[in-house]
MMTF fields as JSON, N, C-alpha, C and O atoms, coordinates in Angstrom:
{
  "mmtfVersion": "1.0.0",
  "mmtfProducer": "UNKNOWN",
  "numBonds": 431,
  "numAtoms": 432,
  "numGroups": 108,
  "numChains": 1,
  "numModels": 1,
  "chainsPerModel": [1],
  "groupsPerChain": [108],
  "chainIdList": ["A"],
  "bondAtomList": [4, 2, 8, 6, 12, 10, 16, 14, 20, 18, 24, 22, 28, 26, 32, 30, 36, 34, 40, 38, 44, 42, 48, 46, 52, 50, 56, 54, 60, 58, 64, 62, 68, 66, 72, 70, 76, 74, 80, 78, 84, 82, 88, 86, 92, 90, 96, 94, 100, 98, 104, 102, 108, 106, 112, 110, 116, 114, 120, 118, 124, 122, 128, 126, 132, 130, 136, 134, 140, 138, 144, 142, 148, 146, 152, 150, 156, 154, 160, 158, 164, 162, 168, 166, 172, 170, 176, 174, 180, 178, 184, 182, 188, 186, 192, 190, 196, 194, 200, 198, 204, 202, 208, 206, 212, 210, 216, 214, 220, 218, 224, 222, 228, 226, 232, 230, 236, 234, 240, 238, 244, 242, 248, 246, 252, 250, 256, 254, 260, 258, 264, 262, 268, 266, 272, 270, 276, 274, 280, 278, 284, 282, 288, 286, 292, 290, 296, 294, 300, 298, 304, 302, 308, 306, 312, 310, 316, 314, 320, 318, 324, 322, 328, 326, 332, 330, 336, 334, 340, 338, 344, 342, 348, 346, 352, 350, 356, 354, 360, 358, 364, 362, 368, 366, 372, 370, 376, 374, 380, 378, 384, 382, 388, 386, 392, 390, 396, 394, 400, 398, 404, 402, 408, 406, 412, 410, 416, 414, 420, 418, 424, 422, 428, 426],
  "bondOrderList": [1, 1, 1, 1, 1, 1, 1, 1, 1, 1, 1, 1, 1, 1, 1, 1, 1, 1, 1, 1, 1, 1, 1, 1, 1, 1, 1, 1, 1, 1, 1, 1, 1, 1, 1, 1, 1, 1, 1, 1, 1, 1, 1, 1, 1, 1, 1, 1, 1, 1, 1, 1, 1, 1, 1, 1, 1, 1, 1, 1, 1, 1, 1, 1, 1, 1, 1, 1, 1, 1, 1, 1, 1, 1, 1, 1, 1, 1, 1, 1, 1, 1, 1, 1, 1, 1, 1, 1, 1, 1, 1, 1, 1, 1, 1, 1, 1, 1, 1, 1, 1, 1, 1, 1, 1, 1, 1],
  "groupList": [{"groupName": "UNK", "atomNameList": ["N", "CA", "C", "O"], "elementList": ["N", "C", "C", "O"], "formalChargeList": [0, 0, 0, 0], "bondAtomList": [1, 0, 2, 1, 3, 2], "bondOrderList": [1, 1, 2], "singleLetterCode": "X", "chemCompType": "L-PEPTIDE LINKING"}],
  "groupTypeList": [0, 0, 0, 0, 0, 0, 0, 0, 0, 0, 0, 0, 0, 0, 0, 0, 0, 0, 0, 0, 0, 0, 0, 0, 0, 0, 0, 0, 0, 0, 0, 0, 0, 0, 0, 0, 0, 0, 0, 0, 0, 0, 0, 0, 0, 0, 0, 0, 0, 0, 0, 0, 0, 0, 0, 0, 0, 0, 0, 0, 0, 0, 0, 0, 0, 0, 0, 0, 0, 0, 0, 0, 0, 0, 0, 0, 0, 0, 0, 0, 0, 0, 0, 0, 0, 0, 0, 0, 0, 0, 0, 0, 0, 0, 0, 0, 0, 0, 0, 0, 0, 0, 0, 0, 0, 0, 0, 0],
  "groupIdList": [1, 2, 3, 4, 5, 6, 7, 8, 9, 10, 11, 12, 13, 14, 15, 16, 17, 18, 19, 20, 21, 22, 23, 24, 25, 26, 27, 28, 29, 30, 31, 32, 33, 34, 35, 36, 37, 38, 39, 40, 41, 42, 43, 44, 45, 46, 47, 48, 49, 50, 51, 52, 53, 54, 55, 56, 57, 58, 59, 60, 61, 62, 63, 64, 65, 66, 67, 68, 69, 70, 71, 72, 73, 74, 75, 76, 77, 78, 79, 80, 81, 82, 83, 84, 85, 86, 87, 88, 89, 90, 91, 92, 93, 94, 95, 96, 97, 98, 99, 100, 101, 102, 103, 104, 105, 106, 107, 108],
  "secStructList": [7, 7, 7, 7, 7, 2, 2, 2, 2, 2, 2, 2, 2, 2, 2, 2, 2, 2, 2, 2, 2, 2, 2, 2, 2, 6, 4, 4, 4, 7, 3, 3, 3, 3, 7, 7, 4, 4, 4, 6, 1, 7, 3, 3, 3, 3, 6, 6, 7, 7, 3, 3, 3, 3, 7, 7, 7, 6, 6, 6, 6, 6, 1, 7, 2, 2, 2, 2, 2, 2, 2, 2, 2, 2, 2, 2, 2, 2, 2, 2, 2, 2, 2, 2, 2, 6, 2, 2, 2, 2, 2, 2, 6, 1, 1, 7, 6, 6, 7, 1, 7, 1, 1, 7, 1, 6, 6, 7],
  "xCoordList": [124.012, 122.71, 121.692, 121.651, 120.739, 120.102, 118.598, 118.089, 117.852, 116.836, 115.407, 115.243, 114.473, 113.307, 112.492, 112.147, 112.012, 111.384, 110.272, 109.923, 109.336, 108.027, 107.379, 106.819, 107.374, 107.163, 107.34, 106.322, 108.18, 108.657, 107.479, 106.47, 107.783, 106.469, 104.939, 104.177, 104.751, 103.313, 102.965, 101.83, 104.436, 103.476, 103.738, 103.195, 104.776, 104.254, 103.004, 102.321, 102.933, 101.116, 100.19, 99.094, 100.561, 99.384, 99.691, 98.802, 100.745, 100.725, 100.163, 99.693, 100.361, 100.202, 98.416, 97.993, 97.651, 96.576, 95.756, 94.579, 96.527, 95.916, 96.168, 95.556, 97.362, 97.754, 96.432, 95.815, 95.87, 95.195, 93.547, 92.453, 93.831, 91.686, 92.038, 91.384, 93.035, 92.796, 93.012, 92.671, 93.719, 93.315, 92.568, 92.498, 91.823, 90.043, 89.282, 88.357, 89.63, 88.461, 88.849, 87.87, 90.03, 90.35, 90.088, 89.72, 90.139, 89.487, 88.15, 88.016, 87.089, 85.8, 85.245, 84.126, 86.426, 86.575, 86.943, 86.826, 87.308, 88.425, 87.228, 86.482, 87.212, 85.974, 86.609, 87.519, 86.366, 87.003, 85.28, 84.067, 86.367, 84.82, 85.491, 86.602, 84.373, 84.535, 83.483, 82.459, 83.972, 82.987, 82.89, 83.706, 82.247, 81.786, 81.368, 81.143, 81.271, 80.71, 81.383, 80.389, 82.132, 82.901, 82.609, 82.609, 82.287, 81.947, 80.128, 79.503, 79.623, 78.07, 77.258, 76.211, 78.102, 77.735, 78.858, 79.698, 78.665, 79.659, 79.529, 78.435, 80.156, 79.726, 80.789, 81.964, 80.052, 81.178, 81.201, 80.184, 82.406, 82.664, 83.487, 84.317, 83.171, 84.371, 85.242, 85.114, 86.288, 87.688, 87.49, 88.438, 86.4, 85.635, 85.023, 84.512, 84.842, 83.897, 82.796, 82.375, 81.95, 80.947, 80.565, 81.094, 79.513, 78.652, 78.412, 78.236, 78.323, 77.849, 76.695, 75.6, 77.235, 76.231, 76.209, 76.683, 75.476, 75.247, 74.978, 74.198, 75.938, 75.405, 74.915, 74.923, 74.437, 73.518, 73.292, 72.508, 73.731, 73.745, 72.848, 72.485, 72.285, 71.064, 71.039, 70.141, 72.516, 72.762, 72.843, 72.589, 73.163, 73.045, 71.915, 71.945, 70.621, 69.333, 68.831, 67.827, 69.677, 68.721, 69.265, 68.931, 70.203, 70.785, 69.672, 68.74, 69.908, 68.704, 68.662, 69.806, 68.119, 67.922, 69.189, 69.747, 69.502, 70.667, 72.094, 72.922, 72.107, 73.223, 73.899, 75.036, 72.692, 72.637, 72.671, 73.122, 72.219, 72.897, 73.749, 74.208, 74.671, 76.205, 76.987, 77.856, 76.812, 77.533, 77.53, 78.455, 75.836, 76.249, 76.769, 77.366, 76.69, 77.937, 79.096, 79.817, 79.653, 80.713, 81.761, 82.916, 80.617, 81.118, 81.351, 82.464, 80.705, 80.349, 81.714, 82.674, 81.539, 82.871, 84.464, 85.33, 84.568, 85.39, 85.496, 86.64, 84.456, 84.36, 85.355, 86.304, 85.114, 85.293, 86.982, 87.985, 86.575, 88.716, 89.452, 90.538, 89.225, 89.995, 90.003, 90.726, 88.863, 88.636, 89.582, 90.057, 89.757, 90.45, 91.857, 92.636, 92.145, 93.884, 93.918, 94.923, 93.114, 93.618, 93.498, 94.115, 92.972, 93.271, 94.695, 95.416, 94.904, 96.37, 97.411, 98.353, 97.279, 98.082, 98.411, 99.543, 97.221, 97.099, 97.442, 97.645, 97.563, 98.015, 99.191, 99.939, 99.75, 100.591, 102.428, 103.64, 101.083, 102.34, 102.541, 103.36, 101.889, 101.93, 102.561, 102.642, 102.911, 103.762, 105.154, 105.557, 106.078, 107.562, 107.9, 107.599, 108.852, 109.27, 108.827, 108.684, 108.667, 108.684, 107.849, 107.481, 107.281, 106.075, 105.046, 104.643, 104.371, 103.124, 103.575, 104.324, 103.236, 103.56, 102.971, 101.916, 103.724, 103.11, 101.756, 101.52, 101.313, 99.394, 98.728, 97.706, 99.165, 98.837, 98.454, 99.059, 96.806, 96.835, 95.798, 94.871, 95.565, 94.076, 92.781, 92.612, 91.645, 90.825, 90.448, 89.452, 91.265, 90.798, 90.206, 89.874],
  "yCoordList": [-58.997, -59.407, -58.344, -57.912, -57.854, -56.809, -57.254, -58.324, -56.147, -57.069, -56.774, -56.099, -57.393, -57.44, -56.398, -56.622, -55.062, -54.14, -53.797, -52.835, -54.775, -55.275, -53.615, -53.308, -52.758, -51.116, -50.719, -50.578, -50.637, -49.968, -51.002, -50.55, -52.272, -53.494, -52.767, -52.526, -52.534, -52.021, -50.68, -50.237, -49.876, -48.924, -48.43, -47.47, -49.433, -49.414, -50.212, -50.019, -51.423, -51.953, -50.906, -50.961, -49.861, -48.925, -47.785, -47.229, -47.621, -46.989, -47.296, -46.512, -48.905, -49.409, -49.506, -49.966, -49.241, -49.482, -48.616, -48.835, -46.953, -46.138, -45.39, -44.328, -45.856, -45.894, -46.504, -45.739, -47.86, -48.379, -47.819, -47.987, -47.306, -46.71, -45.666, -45.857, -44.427, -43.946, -43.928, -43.053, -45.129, -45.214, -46.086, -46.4, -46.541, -47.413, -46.155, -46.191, -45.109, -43.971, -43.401, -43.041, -43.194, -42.69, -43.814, -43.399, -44.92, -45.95, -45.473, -45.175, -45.283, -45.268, -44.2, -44.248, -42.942, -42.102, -42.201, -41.421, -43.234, -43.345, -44.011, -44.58, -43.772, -44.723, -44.845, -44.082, -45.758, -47.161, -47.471, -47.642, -47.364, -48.073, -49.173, -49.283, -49.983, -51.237, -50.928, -50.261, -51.621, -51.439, -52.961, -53.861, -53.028, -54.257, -53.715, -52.531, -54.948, -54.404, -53.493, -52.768, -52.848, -51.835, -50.283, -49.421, -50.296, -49.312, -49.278, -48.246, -50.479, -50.295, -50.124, -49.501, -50.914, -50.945, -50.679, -51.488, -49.642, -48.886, -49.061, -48.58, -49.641, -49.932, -48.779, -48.514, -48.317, -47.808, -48.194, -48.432, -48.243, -48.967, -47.914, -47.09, -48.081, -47.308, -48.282, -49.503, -47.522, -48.539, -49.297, -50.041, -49.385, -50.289, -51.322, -52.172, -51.637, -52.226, -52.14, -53.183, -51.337, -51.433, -50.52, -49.416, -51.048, -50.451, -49.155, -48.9, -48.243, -46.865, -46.707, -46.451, -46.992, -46.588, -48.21, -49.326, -47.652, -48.513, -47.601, -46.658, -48.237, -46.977, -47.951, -49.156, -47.403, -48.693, -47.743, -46.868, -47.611, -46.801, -47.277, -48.448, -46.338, -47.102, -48.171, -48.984, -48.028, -49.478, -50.876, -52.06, -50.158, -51.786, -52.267, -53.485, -51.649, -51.415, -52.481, -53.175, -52.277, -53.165, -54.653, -55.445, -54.885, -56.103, -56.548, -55.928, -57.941, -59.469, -59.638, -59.57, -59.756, -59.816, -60.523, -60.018, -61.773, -62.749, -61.858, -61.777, -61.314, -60.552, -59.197, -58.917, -58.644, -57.542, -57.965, -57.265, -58.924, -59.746, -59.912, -59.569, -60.432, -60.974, -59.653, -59.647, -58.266, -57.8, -56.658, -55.996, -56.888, -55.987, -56.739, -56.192, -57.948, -58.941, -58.629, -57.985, -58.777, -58.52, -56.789, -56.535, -56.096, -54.407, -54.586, -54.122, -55.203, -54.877, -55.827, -55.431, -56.744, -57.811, -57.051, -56.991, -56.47, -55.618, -54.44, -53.986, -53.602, -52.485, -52.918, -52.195, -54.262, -54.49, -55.207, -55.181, -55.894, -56.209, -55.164, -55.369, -53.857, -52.972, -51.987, -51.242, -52.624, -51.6, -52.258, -51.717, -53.875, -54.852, -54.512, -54.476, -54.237, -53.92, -52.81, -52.481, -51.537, -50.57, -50.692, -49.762, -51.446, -51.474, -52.53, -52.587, -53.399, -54.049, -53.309, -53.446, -52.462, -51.409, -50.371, -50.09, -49.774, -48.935, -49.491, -48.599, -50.824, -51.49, -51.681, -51.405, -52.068, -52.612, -51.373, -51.506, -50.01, -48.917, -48.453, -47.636, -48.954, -49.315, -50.446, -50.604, -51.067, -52.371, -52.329, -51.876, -53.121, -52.964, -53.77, -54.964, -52.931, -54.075, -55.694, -56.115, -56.323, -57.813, -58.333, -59.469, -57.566, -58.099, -58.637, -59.584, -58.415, -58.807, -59.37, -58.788, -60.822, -61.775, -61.472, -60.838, -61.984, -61.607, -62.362, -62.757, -62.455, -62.754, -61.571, -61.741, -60.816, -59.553, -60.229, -61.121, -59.295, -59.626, -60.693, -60.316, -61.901, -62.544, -62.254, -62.413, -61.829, -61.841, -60.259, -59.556, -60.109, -58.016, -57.931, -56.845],
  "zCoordList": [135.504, 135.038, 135.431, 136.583, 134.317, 134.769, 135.318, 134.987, 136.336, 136.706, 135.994, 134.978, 136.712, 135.481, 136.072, 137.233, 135.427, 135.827, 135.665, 134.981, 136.466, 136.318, 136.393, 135.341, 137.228, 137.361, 135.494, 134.816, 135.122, 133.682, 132.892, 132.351, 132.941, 132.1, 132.236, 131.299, 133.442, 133.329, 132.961, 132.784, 132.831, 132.523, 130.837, 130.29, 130.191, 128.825, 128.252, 127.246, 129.503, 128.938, 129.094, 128.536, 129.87, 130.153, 128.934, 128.29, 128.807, 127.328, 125.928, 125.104, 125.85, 124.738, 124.715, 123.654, 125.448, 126.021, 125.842, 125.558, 126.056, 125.395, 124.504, 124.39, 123.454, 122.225, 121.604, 120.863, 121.812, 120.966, 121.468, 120.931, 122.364, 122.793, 121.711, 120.686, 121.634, 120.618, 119.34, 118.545, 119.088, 117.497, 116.823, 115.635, 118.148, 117.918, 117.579, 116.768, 118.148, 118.439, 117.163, 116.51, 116.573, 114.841, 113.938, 112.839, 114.004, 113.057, 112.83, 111.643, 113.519, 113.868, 112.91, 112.401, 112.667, 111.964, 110.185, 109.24, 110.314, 108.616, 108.489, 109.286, 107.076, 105.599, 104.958, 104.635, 104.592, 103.393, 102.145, 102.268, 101.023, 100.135, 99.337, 98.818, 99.425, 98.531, 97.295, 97.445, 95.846, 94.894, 93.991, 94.192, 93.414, 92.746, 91.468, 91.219, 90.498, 88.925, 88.762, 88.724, 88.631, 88.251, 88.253, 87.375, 89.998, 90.25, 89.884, 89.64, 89.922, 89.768, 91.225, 91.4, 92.291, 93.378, 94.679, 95.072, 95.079, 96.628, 97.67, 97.967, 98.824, 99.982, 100.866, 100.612, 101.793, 102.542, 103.986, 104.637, 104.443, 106.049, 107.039, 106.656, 108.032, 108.881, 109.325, 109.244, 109.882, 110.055, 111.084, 111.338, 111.911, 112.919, 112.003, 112.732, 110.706, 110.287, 110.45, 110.953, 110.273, 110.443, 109.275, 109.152, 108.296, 107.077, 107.199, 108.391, 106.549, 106.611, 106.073, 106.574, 104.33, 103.352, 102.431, 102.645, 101.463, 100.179, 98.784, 98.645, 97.752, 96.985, 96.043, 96.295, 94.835, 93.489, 92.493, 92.862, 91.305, 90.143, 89.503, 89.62, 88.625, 88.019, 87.169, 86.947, 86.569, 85.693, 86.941, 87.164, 87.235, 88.744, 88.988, 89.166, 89.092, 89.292, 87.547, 87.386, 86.796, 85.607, 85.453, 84.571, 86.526, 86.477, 87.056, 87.568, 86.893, 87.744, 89.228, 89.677, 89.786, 91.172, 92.005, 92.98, 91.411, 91.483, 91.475, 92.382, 90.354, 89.806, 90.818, 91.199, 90.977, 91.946, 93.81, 94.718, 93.873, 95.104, 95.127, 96.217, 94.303, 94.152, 94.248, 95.12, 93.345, 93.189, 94.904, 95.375, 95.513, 96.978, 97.87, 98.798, 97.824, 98.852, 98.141, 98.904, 97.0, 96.75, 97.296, 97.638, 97.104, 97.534, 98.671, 98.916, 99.895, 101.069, 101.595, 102.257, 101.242, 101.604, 101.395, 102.267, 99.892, 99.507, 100.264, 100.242, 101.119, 102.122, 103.165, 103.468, 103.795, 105.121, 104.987, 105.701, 103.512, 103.393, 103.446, 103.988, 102.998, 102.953, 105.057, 105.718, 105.167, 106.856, 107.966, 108.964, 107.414, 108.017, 107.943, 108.895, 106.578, 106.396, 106.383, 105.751, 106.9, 107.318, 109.134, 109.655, 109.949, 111.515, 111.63, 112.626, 110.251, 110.728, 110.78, 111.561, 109.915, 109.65, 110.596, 110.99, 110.959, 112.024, 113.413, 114.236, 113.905, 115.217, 114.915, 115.853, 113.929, 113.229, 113.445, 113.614, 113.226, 113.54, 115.115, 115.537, 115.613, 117.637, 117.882, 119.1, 117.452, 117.78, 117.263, 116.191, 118.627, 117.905, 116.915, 116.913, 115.564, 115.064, 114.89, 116.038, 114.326, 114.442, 114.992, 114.689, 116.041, 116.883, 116.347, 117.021, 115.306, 114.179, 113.316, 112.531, 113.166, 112.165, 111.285, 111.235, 110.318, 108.947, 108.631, 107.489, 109.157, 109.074, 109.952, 110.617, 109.901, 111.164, 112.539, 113.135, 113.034, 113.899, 113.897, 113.181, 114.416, 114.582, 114.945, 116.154, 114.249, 114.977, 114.267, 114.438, 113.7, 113.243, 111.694, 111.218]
}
Protein backbone atom coordinates (compact mmCIF):
# COMPACT_ATOMS: atom_id res chain seq x y z
CA UNK A 1 0.00 0.00 0.00
CA UNK A 2 1.53 3.19 -1.05
CA UNK A 3 1.62 6.20 1.28
CA UNK A 4 -0.01 9.57 0.96
CA UNK A 5 2.56 12.25 0.01
CA UNK A 6 1.17 15.19 1.51
CA UNK A 7 5.02 17.04 0.58
CA UNK A 8 4.46 16.03 -3.39
CA UNK A 9 0.25 17.31 -2.74
CA UNK A 10 1.47 20.69 -1.87
CA UNK A 11 3.72 21.35 -4.06
CA UNK A 12 1.61 20.62 -7.15
CA UNK A 13 -1.10 23.01 -5.35
CA UNK A 14 1.71 25.40 -5.45
CA UNK A 15 2.20 24.71 -9.03
CA UNK A 16 -1.23 24.70 -10.04
CA UNK A 17 -1.38 28.14 -8.32
CA UNK A 18 0.99 29.65 -10.34
CA UNK A 19 -0.02 28.06 -13.49
CA UNK A 20 -3.25 29.95 -13.00
CA UNK A 21 -1.64 33.70 -11.64
CA UNK A 22 -0.17 33.41 -15.01
CA UNK A 23 -2.69 32.71 -17.20
CA UNK A 24 -5.00 35.30 -15.26
CA UNK A 25 -2.15 37.68 -16.19
CA UNK A 26 -2.49 36.33 -20.22
CA UNK A 27 -6.30 36.40 -20.08
CA UNK A 28 -6.06 40.11 -19.11
CA UNK A 29 -4.18 40.24 -22.38
CA UNK A 30 -6.53 38.27 -24.99
CA UNK A 31 -9.69 40.41 -26.55
CA UNK A 32 -12.64 38.88 -27.47
CA UNK A 33 -15.47 40.89 -29.51
CA UNK A 34 -18.99 40.43 -29.36
CA UNK A 35 -21.29 42.02 -32.16
CA UNK A 36 -24.98 42.55 -32.49
CA UNK A 37 -27.22 43.70 -35.56
CA UNK A 38 -24.95 42.26 -37.71
CA UNK A 39 -22.02 43.75 -37.02
CA UNK A 40 -23.87 47.26 -36.35
CA UNK A 41 -22.69 47.28 -32.87
CA UNK A 42 -18.94 45.81 -31.34
CA UNK A 43 -18.14 45.35 -27.95
CA UNK A 44 -14.78 44.38 -26.97
CA UNK A 45 -13.71 42.51 -23.62
CA UNK A 46 -10.55 41.17 -22.23
CA UNK A 47 -10.34 37.60 -21.16
CA UNK A 48 -10.80 39.03 -17.52
CA UNK A 49 -14.09 40.32 -18.61
CA UNK A 50 -13.94 43.37 -18.37
CA UNK A 51 -15.25 45.97 -21.38
CA UNK A 52 -12.62 47.68 -23.36
CA UNK A 53 -14.34 49.44 -26.05
CA UNK A 54 -17.74 50.03 -27.73
CA UNK A 55 -18.01 50.39 -31.25
CA UNK A 56 -21.58 51.92 -33.16
CA UNK A 57 -21.61 52.32 -36.99
CA UNK A 58 -23.46 54.92 -38.26
CA UNK A 59 -26.28 52.76 -39.42
CA UNK A 60 -26.65 51.78 -35.73
CA UNK A 61 -26.81 55.44 -34.83
CA UNK A 62 -30.25 55.73 -37.10
CA UNK A 63 -31.87 52.96 -35.28
CA UNK A 64 -34.50 54.06 -32.26
CA UNK A 65 -33.24 54.59 -29.00
CA UNK A 66 -35.00 51.18 -27.78
CA UNK A 67 -33.47 49.34 -30.68
CA UNK A 68 -29.99 50.58 -30.16
CA UNK A 69 -30.22 49.65 -26.42
CA UNK A 70 -31.06 46.18 -27.20
CA UNK A 71 -28.60 45.74 -29.75
CA UNK A 72 -25.44 47.29 -27.12
CA UNK A 73 -26.66 44.83 -24.37
CA UNK A 74 -26.79 42.34 -26.83
CA UNK A 75 -22.85 42.96 -28.17
CA UNK A 76 -21.64 43.44 -24.76
CA UNK A 77 -23.34 40.24 -23.31
CA UNK A 78 -22.03 38.45 -26.57
CA UNK A 79 -18.29 40.13 -25.63
CA UNK A 80 -18.30 38.60 -22.23
CA UNK A 81 -19.92 34.93 -23.46
CA UNK A 82 -17.15 34.53 -25.58
CA UNK A 83 -14.32 36.04 -22.63
CA UNK A 84 -16.12 33.41 -20.38
CA UNK A 85 -15.45 30.40 -22.78
CA UNK A 86 -12.22 31.47 -23.52
CA UNK A 87 -10.96 31.40 -19.40
CA UNK A 88 -12.90 27.79 -19.36
CA UNK A 89 -10.87 26.85 -21.82
CA UNK A 90 -7.80 28.33 -20.78
CA UNK A 91 -8.18 26.67 -16.95
CA UNK A 92 -9.60 23.97 -18.55
CA UNK A 93 -5.97 23.21 -20.32
CA UNK A 94 -4.35 23.34 -16.51
CA UNK A 95 -6.48 20.79 -15.24
CA UNK A 96 -6.16 16.96 -15.46
CA UNK A 97 -8.17 15.14 -17.66
CA UNK A 98 -11.75 14.78 -16.34
CA UNK A 99 -11.30 17.13 -13.67
CA UNK A 100 -13.84 19.91 -15.20
CA UNK A 101 -17.25 18.82 -15.61
CA UNK A 102 -18.81 19.42 -18.40
CA UNK A 103 -20.46 22.72 -17.16
CA UNK A 104 -16.83 23.99 -16.77
CA UNK A 105 -15.93 25.79 -14.05
CA UNK A 106 -18.61 27.69 -11.63
CA UNK A 107 -18.47 31.00 -11.10
CA UNK A 108 -16.11 32.06 -14.41
Amino acid sequence: MSEFDLGAMMRQAQQLREQMETMQKSLDKEIVEGTAGGGMVKAKASGTQQILSLELTPAALQEDREMLQDLIVAAVNNALERAKALTQQKVGSLLPPGLMGPGGLPGL
